[in-house]
N, C-alpha and C positions, 0 to 999 in steps of 0.2 A: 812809927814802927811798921814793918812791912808787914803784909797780910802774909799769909803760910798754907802751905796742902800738907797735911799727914799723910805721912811715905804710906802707905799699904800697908799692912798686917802679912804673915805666909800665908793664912786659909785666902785670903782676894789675890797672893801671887798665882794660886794654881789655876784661876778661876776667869773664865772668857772676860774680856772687856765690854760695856756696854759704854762704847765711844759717845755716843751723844749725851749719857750724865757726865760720864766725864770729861767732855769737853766744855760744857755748860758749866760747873763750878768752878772750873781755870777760867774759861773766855771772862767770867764776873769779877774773877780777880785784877788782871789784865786789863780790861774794861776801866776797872776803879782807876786803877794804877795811873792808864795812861790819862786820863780823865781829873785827875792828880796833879801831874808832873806836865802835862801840855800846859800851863797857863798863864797871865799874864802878872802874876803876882814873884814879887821879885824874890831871886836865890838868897837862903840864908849868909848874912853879911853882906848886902845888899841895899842900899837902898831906894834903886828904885825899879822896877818890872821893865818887860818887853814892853814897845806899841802897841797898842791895842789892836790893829788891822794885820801887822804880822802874826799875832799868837792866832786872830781869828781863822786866817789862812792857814796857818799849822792844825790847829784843830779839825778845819773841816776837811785835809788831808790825811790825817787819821784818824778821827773819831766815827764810831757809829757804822763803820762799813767793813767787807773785806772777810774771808777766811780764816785770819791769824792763827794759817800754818806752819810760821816761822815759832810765833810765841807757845805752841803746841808742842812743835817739836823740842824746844831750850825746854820746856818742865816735864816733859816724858821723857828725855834724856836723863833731866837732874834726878827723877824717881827711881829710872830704875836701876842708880847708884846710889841712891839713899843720900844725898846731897843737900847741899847746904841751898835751901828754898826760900832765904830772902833774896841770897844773889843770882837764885834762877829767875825770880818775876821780876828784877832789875834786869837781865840779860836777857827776858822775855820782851821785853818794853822796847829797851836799849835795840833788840834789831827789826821789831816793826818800824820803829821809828827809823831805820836806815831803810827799811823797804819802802815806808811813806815817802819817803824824800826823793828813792830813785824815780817813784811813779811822777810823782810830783815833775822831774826833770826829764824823764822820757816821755809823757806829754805835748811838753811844750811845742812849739811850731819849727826850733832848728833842729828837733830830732823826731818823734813820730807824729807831730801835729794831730793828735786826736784830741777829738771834744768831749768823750765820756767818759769816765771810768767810776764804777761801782754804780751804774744805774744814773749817776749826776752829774751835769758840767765839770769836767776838768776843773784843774786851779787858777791855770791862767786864764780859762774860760770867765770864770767866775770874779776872778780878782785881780786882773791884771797879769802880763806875763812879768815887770817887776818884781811885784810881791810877789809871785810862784817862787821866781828863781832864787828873792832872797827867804822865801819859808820853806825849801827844799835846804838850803843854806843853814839856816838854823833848823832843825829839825836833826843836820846832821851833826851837829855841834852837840846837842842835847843830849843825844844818844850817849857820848860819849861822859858827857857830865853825870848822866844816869848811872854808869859803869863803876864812879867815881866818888860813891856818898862820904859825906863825914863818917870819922871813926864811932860816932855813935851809932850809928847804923849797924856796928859789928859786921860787917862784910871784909872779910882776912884782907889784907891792901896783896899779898899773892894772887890770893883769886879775882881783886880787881884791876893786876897788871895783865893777867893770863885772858880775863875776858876783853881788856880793849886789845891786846893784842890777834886775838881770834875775829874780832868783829873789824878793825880797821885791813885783814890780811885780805877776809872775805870780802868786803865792800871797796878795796882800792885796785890797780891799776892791775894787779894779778889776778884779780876776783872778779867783782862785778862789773866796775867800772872798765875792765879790760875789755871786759867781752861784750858789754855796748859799745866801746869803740872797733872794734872788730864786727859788729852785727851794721852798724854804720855804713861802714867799708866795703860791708856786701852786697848791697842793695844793687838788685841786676845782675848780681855775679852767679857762678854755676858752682856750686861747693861740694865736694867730694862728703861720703858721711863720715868718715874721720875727720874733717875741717867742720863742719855742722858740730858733729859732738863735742868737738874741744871749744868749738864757740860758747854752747853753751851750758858745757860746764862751768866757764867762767861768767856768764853771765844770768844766769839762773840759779845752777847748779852750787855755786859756791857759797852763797847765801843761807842756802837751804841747808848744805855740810855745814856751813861753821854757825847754825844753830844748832846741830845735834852735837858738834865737839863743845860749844859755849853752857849747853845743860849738862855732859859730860864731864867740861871742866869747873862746875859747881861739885864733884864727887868727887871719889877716889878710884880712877879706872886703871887698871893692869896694861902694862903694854898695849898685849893682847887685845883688851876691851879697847881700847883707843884704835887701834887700826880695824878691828871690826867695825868700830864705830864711823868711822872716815869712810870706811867701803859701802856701809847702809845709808852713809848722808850723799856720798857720790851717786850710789841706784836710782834714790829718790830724786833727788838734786835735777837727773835726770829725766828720770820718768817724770818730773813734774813739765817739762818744759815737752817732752814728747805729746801726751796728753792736752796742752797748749795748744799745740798746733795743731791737733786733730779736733779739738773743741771750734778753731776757729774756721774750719771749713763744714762742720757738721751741729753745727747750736748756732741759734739767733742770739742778737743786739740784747735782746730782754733778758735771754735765760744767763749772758754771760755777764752783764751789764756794763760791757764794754763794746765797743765796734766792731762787730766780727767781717771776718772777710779782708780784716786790715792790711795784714801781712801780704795776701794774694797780690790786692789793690797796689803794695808798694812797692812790690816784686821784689820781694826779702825771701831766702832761700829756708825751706822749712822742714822738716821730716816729711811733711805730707807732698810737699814737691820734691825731694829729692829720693825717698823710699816708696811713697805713693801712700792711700790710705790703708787699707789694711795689712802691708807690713808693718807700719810704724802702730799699728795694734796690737802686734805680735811682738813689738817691739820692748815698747811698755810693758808687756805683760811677762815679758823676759827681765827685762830690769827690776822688776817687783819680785820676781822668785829670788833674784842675787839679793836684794834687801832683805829677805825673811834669812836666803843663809848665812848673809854676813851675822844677822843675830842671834842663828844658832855657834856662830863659833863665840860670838862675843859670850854666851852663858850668862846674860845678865841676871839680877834677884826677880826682877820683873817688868817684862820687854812687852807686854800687850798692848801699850798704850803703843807705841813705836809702829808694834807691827798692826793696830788699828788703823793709825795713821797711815800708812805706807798703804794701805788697800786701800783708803781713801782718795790718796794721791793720783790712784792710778784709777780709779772705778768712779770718780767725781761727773758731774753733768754741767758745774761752771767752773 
């Protein structure tokens, strides 16, 4: 049975967020979940599991590290529609597990060749760039299977054609995957910041939107609330990737736990090279205001957790 969060009460809608308890009884849920569903024990009707050296390379690619401000943003979503909260923490799972896989494959040595991320050896560092490629491979497969549970599960099969449609839209050739082939491309190039922003809206930014419409589409949202919602995942989507680049010229290897100065070194085109530093402070701090208004039009029952996140996003130190 999947584990559950009780939507809020009206007396805690009117009432400030204190984001770190509430990110702390999600992240445990999450935690379990994926800690769960990562393992080498084989799928019902089944008889027999993963390899054991792939599942262990899947696991140390998502387990135990990381922000999980995708699976944050899919159950602040699903709450403040009062939504259906076993298929938020499967569409929570479901798109770490695509974020793990991309990290897993933008790693490796034919695309950003770095050795660290989250503080440890890369995957291929660690385990071969084989098994990287094939447990960013499953990993991605999984996700999908996650979206997917048997009908005991009670997850509506609508809400789990509408989620793998949202998650395969974000993470394929329009979405994420696009705008790592375009970020690719650009290495050495001089990019205008309309060419920058549409980069990576698709490759940051998309991900980040289609977990606020995947906990969205665990509820019942109004037009209305849906394109507010679209508009608050596009801000952030952004401003996460703005704040990126300025982390990577102004924080150390330690505090980010990945290779800072990467991007400089590879001469990939960044807000901070193409705006400079402190516009793209103002930058961000512009796209955070459009995030809080898209949420006032959207009117949701109770959007603090969102807009907790959303000053997180921009106000972060890794």
């Amino acid at each position: 049975m999947d584990a559950r969060v009780n939507p809020p009460d009206a007396a805690l809608r009117r009432q400030a967020i204190d984001l770190g308890a509430w990110s702390e009884e999600r992240l445990e849920l999450v935690e379990r979940a994926l800690e769960r569903w990562v393992t080498v024990e084989p799928p019902q009707g089944l008889d027999h599991g993963a390899p054991a050296e792939l599942v262990q390379a899947m696991r140390y690619a998502v387990l135990g590290g990381g922000k999980r401000l995708r699976p944050l943003l899919v159950l602040a979503a699903c709450e403040a529609l009062q939504g259906h909260t076993g298929a938020a923490l499967r569409a929570a799972c479901a798109v770490e597990l695509i974020h793990a896989y991309s990290l897993v494959h933008d790693d490796m040595p034919c695309m950003d060749n770095d050795v660290l991320r989250r503080g440890k050896p890369t995957v291929h560092v660690a385990f071969g760039e084989a098994t990287a490629l094939l447990a960013g491979d499953a990993l991605q497969a999984l996700a999908f299977e996650l979206l997917t549970p048997d009908a005991t599960d009670s997850v509506p099969v609508a809400i789990q054609a509408r989620l793998c449609r949202l998650l395969a839209r974000a993470a394929g050739s329009a979405g994420m995957a696009g705008g790592q082939a375009i970020d690719l491309a650009s290495v050495g190039c001089e990019l205008t910041g309309k060419q920058l922003r549409d980069m990576h809206a698709l490759k940051t930014g998309a991900l980040l939107q289609g977990s606020v419409l995947m906990g969205a589409a665990c509820g019942s949202a109004t037009a209305a609330q849906w394109r507010a919602l679209q508009d608050f995942g596009s801000a952030i989507g952004l401003a996460f990737q703005v704040v990126d680049d300025i982390l990577d010229v102004t924080a150390d290897s330690a505090t980010l736990g990945k290779t800072a100065g990467k991007d400089a070194a590879a001469d990939k085109p960044t807000y901070v090279s193409v705006m400079g530093l402190e516009p793209s402070r103002v930058f961000a701090r512009s796209l955070l205001a459009d995030a809080h208004a898209a949420l006032d039009r959207a009117a949701l029952a109770f959007d603090q957790a969102l807009r907790a996140l959303a000053d997180m996003v921009v106000h972060r130190s890794n």
